[in-house]
N, C-alpha and C positions, 0 to 999 in steps of 0.2 A: 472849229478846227482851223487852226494856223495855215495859209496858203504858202509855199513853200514853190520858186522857180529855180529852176536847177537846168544849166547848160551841159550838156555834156557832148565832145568829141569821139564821133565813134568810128570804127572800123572794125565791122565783125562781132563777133559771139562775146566775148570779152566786154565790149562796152554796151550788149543786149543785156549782157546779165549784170551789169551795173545799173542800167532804167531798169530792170524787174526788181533789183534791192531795195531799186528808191522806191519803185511805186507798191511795194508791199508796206510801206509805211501805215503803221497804225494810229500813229498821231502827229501827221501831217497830210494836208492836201498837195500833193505836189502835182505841181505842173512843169514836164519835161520840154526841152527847147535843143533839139538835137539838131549838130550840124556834122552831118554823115557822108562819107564816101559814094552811097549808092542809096537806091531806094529800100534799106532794109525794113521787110514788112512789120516785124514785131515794133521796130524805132518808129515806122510812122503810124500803127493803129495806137500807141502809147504815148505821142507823146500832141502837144498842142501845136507847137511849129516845126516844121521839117526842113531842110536846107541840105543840096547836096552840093557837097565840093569835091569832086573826084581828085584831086589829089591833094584835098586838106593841107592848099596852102593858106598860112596863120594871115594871112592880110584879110581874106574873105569869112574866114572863121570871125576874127576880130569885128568885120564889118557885121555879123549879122549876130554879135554878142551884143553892140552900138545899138545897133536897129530897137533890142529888146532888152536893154538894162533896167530899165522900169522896173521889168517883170522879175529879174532873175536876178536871187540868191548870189548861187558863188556857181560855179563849173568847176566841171570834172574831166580829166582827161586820159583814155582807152589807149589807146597807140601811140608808138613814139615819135614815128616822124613829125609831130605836132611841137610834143616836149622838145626834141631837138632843135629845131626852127626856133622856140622862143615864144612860143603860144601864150604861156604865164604873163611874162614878163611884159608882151604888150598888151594883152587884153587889159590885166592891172592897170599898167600906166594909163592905159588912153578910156577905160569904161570905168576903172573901180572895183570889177567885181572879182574877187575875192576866188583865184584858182588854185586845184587840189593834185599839183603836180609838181615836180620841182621847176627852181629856175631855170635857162639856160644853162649857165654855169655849170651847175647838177647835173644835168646830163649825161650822167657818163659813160654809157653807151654809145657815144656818138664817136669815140675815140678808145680803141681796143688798146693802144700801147699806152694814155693816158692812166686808163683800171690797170694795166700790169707795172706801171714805175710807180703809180700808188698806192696798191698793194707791197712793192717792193718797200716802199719806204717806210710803210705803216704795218703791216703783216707777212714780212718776207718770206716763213715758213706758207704760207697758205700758195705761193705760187710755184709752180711748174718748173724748171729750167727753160728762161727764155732768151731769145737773141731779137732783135730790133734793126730791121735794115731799112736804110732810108734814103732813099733814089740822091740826095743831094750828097751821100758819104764816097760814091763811086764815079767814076770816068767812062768806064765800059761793063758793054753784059758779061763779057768776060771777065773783068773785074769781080763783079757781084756774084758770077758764078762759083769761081775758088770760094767765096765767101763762105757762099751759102752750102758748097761738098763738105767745108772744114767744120763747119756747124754739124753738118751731118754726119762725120767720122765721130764726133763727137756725142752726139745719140745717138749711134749707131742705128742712123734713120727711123729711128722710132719716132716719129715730127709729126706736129700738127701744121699747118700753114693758117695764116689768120689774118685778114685786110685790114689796115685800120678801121678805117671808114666802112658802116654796115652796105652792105648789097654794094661795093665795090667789086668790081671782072668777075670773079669764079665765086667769089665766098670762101666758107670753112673749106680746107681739104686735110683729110687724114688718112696716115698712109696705112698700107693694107686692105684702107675702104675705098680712098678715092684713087692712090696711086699705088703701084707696087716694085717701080723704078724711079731712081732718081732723076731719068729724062722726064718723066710725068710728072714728075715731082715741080719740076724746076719749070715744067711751062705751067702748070697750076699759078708758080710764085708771081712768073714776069706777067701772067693774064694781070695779074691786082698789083704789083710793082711800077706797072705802068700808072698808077691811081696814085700812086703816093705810098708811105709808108709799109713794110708788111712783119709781121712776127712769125717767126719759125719757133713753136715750143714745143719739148717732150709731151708726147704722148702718153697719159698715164692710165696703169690699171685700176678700174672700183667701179663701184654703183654709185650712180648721179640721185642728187635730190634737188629739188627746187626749195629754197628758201624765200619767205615773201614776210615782210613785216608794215605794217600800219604802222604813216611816220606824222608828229604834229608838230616838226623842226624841235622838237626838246628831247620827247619819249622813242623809241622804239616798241612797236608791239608785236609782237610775233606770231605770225597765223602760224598752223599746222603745216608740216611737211604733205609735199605732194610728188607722185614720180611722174616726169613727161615722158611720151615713147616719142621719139626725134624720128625714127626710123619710118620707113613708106611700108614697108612689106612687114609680115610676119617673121618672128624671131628677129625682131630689129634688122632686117637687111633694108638693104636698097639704100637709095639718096637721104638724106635729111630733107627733113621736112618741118613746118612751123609747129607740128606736136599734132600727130595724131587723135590723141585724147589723154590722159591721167587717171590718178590718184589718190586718195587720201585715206588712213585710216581710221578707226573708230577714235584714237585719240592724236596726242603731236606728232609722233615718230612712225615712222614706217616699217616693215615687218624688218627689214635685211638691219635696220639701225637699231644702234643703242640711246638707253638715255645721256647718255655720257657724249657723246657723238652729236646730239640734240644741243645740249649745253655748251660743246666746244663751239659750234655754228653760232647760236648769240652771242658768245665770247667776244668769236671775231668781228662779227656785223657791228656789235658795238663797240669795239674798240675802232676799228674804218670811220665809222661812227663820229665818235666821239674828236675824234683827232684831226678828220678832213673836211666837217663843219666849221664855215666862220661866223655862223649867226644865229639865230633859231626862226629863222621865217623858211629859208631857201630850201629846206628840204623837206616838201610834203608830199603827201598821199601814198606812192609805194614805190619811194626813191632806191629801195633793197629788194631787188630782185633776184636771188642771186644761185646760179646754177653751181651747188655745190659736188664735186666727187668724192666719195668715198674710200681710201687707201688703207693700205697698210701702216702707212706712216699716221694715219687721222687725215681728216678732210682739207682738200684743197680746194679754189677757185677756178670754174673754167672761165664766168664770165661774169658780170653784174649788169643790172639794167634798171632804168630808170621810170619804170613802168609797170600796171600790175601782169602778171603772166597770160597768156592765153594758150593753153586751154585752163591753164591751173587755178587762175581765180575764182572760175568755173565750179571750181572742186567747194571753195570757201563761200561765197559768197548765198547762193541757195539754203546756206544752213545756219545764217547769220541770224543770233539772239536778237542779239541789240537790232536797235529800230536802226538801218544805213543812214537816216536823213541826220540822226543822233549825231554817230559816229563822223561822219564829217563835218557838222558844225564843230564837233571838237575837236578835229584834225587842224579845222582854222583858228580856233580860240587857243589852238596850243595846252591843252587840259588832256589829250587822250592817254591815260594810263594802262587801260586794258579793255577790251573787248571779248564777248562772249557769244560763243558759237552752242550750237545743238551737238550733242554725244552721237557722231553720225558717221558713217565710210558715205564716200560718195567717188564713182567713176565717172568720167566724161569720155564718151565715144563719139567723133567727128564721122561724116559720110563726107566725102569729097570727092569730086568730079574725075572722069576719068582720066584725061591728060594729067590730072596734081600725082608728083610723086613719081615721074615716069610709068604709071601703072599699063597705060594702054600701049605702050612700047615693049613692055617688059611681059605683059598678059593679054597679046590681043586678041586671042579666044575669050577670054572670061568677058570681054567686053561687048556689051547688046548697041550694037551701032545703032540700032530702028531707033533707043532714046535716050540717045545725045542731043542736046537743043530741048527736047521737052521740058516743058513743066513740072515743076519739083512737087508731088503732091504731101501735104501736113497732117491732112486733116485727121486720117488713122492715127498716127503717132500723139496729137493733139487731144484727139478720145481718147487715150490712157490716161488723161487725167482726172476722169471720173471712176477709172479704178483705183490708181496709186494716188491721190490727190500732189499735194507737195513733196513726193518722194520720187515727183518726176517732173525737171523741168526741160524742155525744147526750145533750143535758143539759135534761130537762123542766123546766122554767118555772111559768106561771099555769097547772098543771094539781092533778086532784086523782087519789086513789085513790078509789071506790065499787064496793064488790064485788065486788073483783078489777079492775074495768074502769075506764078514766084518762078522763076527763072536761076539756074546756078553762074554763077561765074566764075575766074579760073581759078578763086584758090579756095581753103576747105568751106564747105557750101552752110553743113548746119551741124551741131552738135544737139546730142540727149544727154544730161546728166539724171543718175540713177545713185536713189539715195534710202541706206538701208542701215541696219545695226551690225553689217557684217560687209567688208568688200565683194566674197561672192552673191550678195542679191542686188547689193547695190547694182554691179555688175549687169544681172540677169534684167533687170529693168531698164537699166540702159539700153541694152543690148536690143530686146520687145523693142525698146521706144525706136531705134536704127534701122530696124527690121519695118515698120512700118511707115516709114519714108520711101515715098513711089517714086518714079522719074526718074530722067536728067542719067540716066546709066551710072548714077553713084557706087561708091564703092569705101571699105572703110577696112580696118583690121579687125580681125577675130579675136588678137590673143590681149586686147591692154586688158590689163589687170586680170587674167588670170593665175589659175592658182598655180598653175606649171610654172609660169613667166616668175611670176612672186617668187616659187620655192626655189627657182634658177638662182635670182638675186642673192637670195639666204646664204646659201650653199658658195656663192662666191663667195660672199662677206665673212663668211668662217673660213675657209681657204686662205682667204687675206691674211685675216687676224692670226690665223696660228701657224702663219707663216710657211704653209705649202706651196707647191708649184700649180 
């Protein structure tokens, strides 16, 4: 059997379940070389060398890609602040080795009003009404604040707020959820105004899908739709959050969507596509990430990103046909035309710590203060695997290794995905496998992918479409 080294950049559950793709390899030895945020337990019993950089900056990544080129294939890369940095572009240059992310350039993520002017210029229907304020166009707050009323008479404050630059001051704010006056409104703007650019856009009504396509700079290939719950609490309330868990269903589309709906999303991914590429190298692995809503008008963009989803690839990757080590040798050869998955629903339910999400602020009864700081116990939830074999994988997160004993840290600790011929058992196994994770005073939501949640979405989507209030 072929010895196969593969680098991979991790942070979190996302890039665990990228080493579980590789290492289900059936015709390849791979030997994993992970350079990781933390001591994630799954990343260091799997893989040969471990390396942690807590804040995965690309010069130390780079140096311990150097250290091990020998060994290693090509790398792959989980998280974005990596991609953004330039992680490709130098490891290539200064080692060789052959990485499955885009270039800098590509990036597009790193810049919220760059995706909305080139959306503008390449698919103008798919954006929002937006406005672009930028600290060097004004003289005073005062200035900036006429601006930004007159924008707002203008949508009749139905706005979203949006930082250029990711995890600049506040983040997303939207109003109704995060403000409900335009004094909130408007210290939400100057918190990230003070950062640099910010976008005020309409607020729009539908159901959100994630779009995610396997890229080998020529092809696009389209995984299945998946829905993220963004929300901390049940019934989507509370803060946003990095995605509580998802879904996927037995085939491409989601229950609330059409085929036709399906087919508009490729449309646009490949026309962005086809028209914002200058080459066929710069844009690999899962440079279309892309948070689509669902309208009355047909689908719009809220966001794109340059990286595969977390918790969403979660959804995909577990149920992968193809051999992974395959699928990105041809992602690098530039040959990848299609990929094939298992005829499968799968749920992803996250457990995360009690401060994520405002939870222990907001619930501080439900919260067992005696185990906070404990140890995250697996091993139960890890036994269901000699019930459900492969119809259940446990993929730790923001945890760490100490002493033998896994520890949470502050952001979602572990996910179950729960894989079934139906989203309610996928579900139901999921859900077993969350349920037996002990410690650390975890906590997680009850309702993703239920069939309430589900028939909620339907019921709007028909509302939309036939044009009720």
């Amino acid at each position: 059997m072929e010895k196969v080294g593969v680098l991979v950049v991790s942070y979190g559950a996302r890039a665990v379940a990228m080493v579980d793709a590789l290492k289900r390899s059936l015709n390849y030895d791979v030997k994993i070389y992970v350079a990781d945020k933390q001591r994630n337990p799954f990343n260091l019993k799997e893989s040969v060398k471990h390396v942690v950089i807590p804040d995965l900056n690309v010069d130390e990544i780079c140096k311990f890609a150097e250290a091990n080129k020998d060994e290693i294939d090509f790398g792959i890369v989980g998280p974005e602040k990596p991609i953004i940095n330039g992680v490709r572009d130098l490891i290539e240059e200064r080692t060789g080795i052959p990485m499955i992310c885009p270039t800098k350039e590509y990036a597009i993520e790193a810049s919220k009003v760059k995706q909305r002017l080139l959306f503008e210029k390449i698919v103008p229907e798919v954006n929002p009404k937006f406005k672009v304020f930028n600290p060097k166009d004004y003289e005073t707050i005062e200035d900036v604040k006429k601006a930004v009323y007159r924008w707002l008479d203008e949508l009749k404050n139905n706005a979203v707020v949006k930082p250029d630059k990711p995890a600049a001051g506040k983040g997303v704010g939207v109003w109704g959820d995060h403000f409900t006056t335009r004094g909130q409104l408007f210290e939400h703007f100057i918190e990230n105004f003070k950062y640099g650019p910010v976008i005020i856009e309409e607020k729009i009504e539908g159901e959100e899908s994630s779009f995610q396509a396997f890229c080998d700079g020529k092809h696009l290939v389209p995984l299945p739709e998946t829905r993220d719950y963004k929300r901390a609490f049940n019934d989507d309330k509370g803060p946003n959050t990095g995605g509580m868990g998802s879904y996927k269903d037995l085939d491409d589309v989601l229950p609330f969507m059409t085929k036709a709906d399906r087919k508009r999303e490729i449309e646009i991914v490949n026309k962005i596509f086809n028209e914002w590429k200058q080459d066929n190298t710069s844009l690999k692995g899962i440079p279309f990430y892309v948070a689509f809503i669902h309208t009355r008008e047909g689908p719009k963009i809220l966001e794109n990103n340059s990286r595969p989803g977390d918790p969403e690839i979660q959804n995909i990757l577990p149920v992968l046909k193809d051999d992974f080590v395959d699928v990105c040798f041809k992602i690098l050869d530039g040959n990848l035309t299609r990929v094939e998955l298992k005829k499968a629903a799968t749920v992803v339910t996250y457990k995360v710590p009690p401060n994520y999400g405002g939870y222990m602020k907001a619930f501080p009864n439900l919260v067992n203060k005696e185990e906070i700081n404990k140890p995250v116990e697996l091993a139960e939830a890890y036994k269901l695997k000699e019930k459900y074999g492969e119809k259940i994988q446990i993929y730790p997160a923001s945890m760490e290794l100490r002493e033998g004993k896994t520890y949470a840290l502050k952001s979602r600790t572990v996910c179950v995905i729960g894989v079934s011929d139906n989203i309610e058992e996928a579900r139901k196994i999921s859900l077993e496998g969350i349920r037996a994770i002990k410690g650390g005073a975890l906590w997680y939501r009850t309702d993703i992918a239920s069939k309430e949640h589900i028939a909620k979405s339907v019921k709007h989507m028909e509302r939309l479409r036939g044009g009720g209030n």
